[in-house]
N, C-alpha and C positions, 0 to 999 in steps of 0.2 A: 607457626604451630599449626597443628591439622586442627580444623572443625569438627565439631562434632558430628555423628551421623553422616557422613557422608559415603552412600551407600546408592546410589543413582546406576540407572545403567545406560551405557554406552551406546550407541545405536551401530552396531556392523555395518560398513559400508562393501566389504571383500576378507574373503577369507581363501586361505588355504594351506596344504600341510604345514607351513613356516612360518605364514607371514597373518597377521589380521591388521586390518583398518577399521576404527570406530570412530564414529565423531559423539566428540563430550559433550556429554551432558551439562547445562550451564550450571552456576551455584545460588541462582537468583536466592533461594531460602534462605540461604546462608549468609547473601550480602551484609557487610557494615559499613557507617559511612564512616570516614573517607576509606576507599576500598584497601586493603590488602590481602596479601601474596596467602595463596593454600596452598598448601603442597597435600597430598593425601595420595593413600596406595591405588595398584593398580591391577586389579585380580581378574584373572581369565577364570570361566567355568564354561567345561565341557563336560558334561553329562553329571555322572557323581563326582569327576573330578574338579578341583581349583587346585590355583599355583598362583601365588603374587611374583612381580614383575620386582627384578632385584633396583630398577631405579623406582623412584616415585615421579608423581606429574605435580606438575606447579601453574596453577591460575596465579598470573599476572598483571597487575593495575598497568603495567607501561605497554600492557597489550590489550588494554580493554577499555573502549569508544562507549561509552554513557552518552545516550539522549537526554533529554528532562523535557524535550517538548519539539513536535511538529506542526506546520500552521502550513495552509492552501492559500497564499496571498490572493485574491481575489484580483487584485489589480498587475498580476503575472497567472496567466491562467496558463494550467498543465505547469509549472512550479512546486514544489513539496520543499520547505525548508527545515531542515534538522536543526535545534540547536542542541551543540554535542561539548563534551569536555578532553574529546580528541586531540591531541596535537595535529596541525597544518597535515605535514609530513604523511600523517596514518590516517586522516579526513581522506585526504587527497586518492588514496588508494580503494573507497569503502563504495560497496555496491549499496542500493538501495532495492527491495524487492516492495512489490507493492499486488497484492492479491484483494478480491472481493471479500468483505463476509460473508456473503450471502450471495454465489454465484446466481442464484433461480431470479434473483432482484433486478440481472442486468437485462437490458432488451436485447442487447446481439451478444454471440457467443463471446469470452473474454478470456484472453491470453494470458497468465502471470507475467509481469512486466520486471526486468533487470534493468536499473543505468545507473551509472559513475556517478559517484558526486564529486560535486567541486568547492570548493574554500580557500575563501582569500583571509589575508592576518586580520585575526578581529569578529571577522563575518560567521554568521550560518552556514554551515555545510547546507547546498542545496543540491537536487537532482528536479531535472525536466520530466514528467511523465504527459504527453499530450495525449489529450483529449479524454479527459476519465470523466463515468457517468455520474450525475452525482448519487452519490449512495457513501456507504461505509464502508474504509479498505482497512486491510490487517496490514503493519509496515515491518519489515524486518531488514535490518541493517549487517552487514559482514565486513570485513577485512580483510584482503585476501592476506593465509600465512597466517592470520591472529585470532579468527573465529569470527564468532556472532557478537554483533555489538547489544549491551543490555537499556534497559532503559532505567530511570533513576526512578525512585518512592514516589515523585511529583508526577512524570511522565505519562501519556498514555501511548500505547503503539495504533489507535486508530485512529484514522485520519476520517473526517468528514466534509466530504467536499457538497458544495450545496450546490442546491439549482437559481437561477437569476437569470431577469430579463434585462436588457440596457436600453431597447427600442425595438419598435414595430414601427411598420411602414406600408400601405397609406393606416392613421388613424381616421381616416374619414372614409365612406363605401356610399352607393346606392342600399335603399332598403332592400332591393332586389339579391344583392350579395355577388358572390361567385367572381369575383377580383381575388389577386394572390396577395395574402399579405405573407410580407417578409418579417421575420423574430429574429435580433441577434439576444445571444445570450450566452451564458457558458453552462455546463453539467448536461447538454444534451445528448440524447445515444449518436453513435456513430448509427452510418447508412449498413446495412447490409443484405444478405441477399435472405429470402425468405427463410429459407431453409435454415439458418443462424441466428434466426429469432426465436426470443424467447414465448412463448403462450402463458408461462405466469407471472410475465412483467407488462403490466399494461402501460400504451405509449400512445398519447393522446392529444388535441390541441381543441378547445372548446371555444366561442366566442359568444357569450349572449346566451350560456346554457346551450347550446348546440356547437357538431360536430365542427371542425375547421379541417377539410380533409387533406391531409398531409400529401403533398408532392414530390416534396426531398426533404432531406434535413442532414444534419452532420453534429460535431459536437455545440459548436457558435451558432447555426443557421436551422433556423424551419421554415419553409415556406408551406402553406396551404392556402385552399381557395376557399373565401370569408362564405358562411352558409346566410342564408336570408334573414332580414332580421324577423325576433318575435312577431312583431306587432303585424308585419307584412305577411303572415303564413295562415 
């Protein structure tokens, strides 16, 4: 049976005198649990006119990949695990998009990221995304041929990847300072070239309340040279 209200509009992908492309609008409003089948009309409007579409369109449960929860194992870094109520089959096929919320947040510029995921019987669909900063990302799932995959009432679509140290290297200096200490850790910015830095993301390494002036760094690595201690200044 149709839903009620369903009255969403389409997004045009291409148009012309014959042919249009629109990509659907999801039913998220509308969802019930356990999901089934809508069928609902399919109305063109060009200017004052409209014409329904002599078939109707049908949302499909055996086309539609439900998350209910994403996690950033900490101990697989650059890993994103989906758990999804996709069949293998349709996992196997599904992209993962992973954008910032807040691009002004990142320190180098940031690319919207695509990869595969993959899923063995039983497991998490997962996708590798290496090197992300830590901050808040918006995650959107697809299948290709079946659409956008939705998230379940439980799920959230942001992922929050955090910042962490594992070791620094020497923990000992002269009071005089100015040795490199090395930081491994993960959610660190990538290196990049001035000009693809951010100026409202500040990117910093302090030791003892003062500066540790950064040499290189990457996502896992910072090195900087240790400043003087307090007492010695």
């Amino acid at each position: 049976a149709s839903p009620p209200n369903m009255t969403d509009t389409a997004t045009i992908v291409h148009a012309n005198a014959s042919h249009v492309q629109v990509e659907t609008p999801p039913v998220s409003s509308q969802l019930q649990q356990p999901l089934q089948s809508s069928t609902v009309p399919v109305v063109i409007n060009v200017g004052q006119s409209s014409t329904a579409a002599s078939q109707s369109f049908t949302y499909d449960p055996a086309r539609t990949m439900v998350i209910s929860s994403a996690t950033h194992p900490s101990a697989l870094p650059g890993q994103i695990a989906l758990t999804t109520s996709a069949s293998v089959a349709v996992a196997r096929s599904a992209l993962l998009h992973v954008v910032p919320k807040v691009l002004s947040n990142m320190v180098c510029s940031f690319v919207p990221t695509t990869v595969a995921l993959q899923q063995a019987q039983g497991a998490p669909a997962t996708g590798t995304v290496l090197g992300l900063q830590a901050g808040d990302y918006t995650l959107t799932a697809s299948v290709p041929n079946y659409g956008l995959a939705i998230w379940s009432s439980a799920g959230s679509d942001t992922l929050d990847v955090g910042l962490s140290v594992s070791s620094l290297a020497p923990v000992q200096m002269s009071h005089g300072g100015g040795e490199v200490i090395t930081i491994v850790g993960s959610g660190f910015p990538a290196s990049c070239p001035a000009a693809e830095r951010s100026a409202s993301a500040p990117f910093s390494v302090q030791v003892g309340g003062e500066d540790c002036v950064i040499a290189s760094h990457s996502h896992t690595h910072i090195s900087c040279a240790a400043p003087a201690s307090p007492t010695a200044q």
